[in-house]
N, C-alpha and C positions, 0 to 999 in steps of 0.2 A: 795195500789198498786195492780194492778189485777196480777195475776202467769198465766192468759191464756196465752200458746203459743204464738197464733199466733198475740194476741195484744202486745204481747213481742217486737214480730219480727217485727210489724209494725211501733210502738215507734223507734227502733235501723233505718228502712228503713226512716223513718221522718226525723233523724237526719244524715243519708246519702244525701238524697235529699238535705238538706241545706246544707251540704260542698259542694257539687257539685256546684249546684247554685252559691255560693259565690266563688265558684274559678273560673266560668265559668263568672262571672260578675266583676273579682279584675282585667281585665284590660291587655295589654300587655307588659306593665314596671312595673310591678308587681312580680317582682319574688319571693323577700323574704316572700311576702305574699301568693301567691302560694305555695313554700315552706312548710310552715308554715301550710295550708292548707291540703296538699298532706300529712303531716305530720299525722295530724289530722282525712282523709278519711281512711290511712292505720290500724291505730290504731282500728278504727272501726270496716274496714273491716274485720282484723283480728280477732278479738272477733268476730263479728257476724258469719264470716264463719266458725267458731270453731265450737260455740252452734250450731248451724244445722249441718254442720257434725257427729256433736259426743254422741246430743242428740235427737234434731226433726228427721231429716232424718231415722234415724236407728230405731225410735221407731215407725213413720209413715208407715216406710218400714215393719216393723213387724204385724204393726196391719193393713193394709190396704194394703193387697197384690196387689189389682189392680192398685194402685200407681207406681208400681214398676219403669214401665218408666219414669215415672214424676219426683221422687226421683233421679236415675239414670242420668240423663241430668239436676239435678240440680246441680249432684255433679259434671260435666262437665263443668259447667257455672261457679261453682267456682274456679275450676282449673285454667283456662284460666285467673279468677281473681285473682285468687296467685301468677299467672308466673308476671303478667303486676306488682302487687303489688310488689315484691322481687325485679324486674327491677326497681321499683321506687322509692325503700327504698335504693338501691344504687347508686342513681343520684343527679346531684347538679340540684335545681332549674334552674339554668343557662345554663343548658346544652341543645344541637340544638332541642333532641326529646322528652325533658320532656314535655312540655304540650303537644305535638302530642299522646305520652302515657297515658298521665292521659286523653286526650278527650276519646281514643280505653277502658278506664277502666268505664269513664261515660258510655258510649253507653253502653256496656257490661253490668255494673251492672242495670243498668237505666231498660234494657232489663229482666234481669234476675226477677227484682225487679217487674216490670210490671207483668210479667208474673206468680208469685208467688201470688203475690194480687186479680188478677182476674178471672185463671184459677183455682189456687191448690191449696190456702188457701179454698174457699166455698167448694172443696173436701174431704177437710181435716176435716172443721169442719162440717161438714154431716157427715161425716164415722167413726169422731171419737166422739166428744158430748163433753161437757164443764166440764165434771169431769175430762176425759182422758187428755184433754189441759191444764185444771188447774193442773195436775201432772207432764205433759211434762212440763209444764213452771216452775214449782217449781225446776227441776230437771235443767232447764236451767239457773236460777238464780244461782246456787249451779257450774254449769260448767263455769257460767260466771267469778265466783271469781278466778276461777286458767287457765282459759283462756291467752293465747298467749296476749301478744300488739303489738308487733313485729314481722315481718314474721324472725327473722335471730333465732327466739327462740325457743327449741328444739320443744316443742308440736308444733309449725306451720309448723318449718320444716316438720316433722311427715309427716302432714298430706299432706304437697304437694311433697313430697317421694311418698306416700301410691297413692296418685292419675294419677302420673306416670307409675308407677309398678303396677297398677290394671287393 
């Protein structure tokens, strides 16, 4: 298995895209598989928005000063996707504006995701080279094991605290 970064984060972005998809296609009498679903994309999103908070981000932002805005308005797009997540880790499937939230979290992430793939990953890996990514990815394997699943759990809370108050 490769430790590059950013092949990391596009593995974890692959397997985002496919819950979306499958929730976005399971229909409108679909709840408990939405559900189920929604279940599934939080879990994810959680973990992955961890590792780039706690380890890409910060290390990007270190070694690639000109990033800075790039970094900065990623950790904005995740925010946004914490609040919608936490909102949706406390809702029943059946409820009026569960799937109206979970589309505002597709769009949302769907965006952020694009935008990471095309613009700021080939940034990233120009300014940084494939030793530096194979270290930041090592180091993200290592965050991923004590990683959040749960937005209600103290390290996620943390961080969508931290992104309030910042």
């Amino acid at each position: 298995m490769s430790s590059d970064a950013i092949v990391l984060l596009k593995q974890d972005h692959k397997e985002i895209r496919r819950l979306f998809r499958e929730f976005q296609q399971a229909g409108e009498d679909a709840t408990a598989r939405k559900g189920h679903l929604v279940d599934q994309i939080i879990e994810l999103l959680t973990v992955h928005t961890y590792i780039e908070n706690e380890v890409m981000y910060p290390r990007v932002r270190e070694l690639l000063p000109d990033l800075e805005d790039d970094v900065l308005e990623s950790y904005e797009e995740h925010h946004v996707a914490d609040l919608l997540v936490v909102e949706l880790a406390g809702m029943k499937p059946s409820a009026e504006r569960f799937d109206a939230k979970t589309t505002v979290l597709i769009e949302n992430v769907t965006h952020h995701i694009e935008e990471e793939e095309q613009e700021w990953f080939p940034k990233v890996r120009d300014g940084l080279g494939r030793k530096a990514l194979q270290e930041i990815g090592a180091d993200m394997i290592e965050a991923r094991k004590k990683a959040p699943k749960r937005p209600s759990q103290p390290s996620a809370l943390k961080k969508t605290v931290d992104a309030v108050l910042a």
